[in-house]
N, C-alpha and C positions, 0 to 999 in steps of 0.2 A: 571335656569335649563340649564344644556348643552344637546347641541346637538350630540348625540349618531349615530345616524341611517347616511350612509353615499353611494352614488353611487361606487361602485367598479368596475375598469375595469384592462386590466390586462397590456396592451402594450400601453406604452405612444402614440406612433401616432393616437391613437383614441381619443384622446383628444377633435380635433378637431371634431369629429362627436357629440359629447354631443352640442347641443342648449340652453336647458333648464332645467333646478333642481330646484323641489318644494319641498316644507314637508308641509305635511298637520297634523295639531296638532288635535285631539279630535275624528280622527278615528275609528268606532267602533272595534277594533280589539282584545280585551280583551291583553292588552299588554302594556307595558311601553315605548314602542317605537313610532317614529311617521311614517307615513304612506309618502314614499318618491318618487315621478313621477319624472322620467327624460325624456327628449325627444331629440330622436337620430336619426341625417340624417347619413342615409348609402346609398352609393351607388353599390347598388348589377351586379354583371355579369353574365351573362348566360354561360351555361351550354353546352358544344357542344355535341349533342346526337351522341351516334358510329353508323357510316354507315353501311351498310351491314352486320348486326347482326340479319339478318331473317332467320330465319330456312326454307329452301329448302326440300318441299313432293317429295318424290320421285312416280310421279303419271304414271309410267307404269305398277306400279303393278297393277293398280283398272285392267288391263287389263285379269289379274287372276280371273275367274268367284268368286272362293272360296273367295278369298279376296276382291274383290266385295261386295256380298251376306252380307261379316262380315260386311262391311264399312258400307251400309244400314241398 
């Protein structure tokens, strides 16, 4: 029996991130195929949040009784 089922990735330099590739034969999967783990070190980056993206109340209005009264 050959081996059919294969890890696919898309850009050679991640090569290096694959560790490990199993196949596990008798899977219950209703399928011809076998059931394939691979295990992948990635090293992730964070994310810089944008500064000063707060939306500013403009709080002289609560000074307006009417607008007040609404905000309550």
């Amino acid at each position: 029996m050959d081996q059919i089922d294969h890890s696919a990735i898309t850009i050679a330099n991640f090569k290096s991130f694959i560790t490990d590739t199993r196949t596990y034969r008798g899977a219950d999967i209703g399928s011809d195929h076998n059931l394939v783990i691979a295990n992948i070190k990635l090293k992730l980056c964070r994310v810089a949040k944008p500064m000063g993206t707060r939306e500013k109340y403009d709080v002289s209005k609560l000074r307006n009784p009417e607008v007040r009264k609404e905000f309550v």
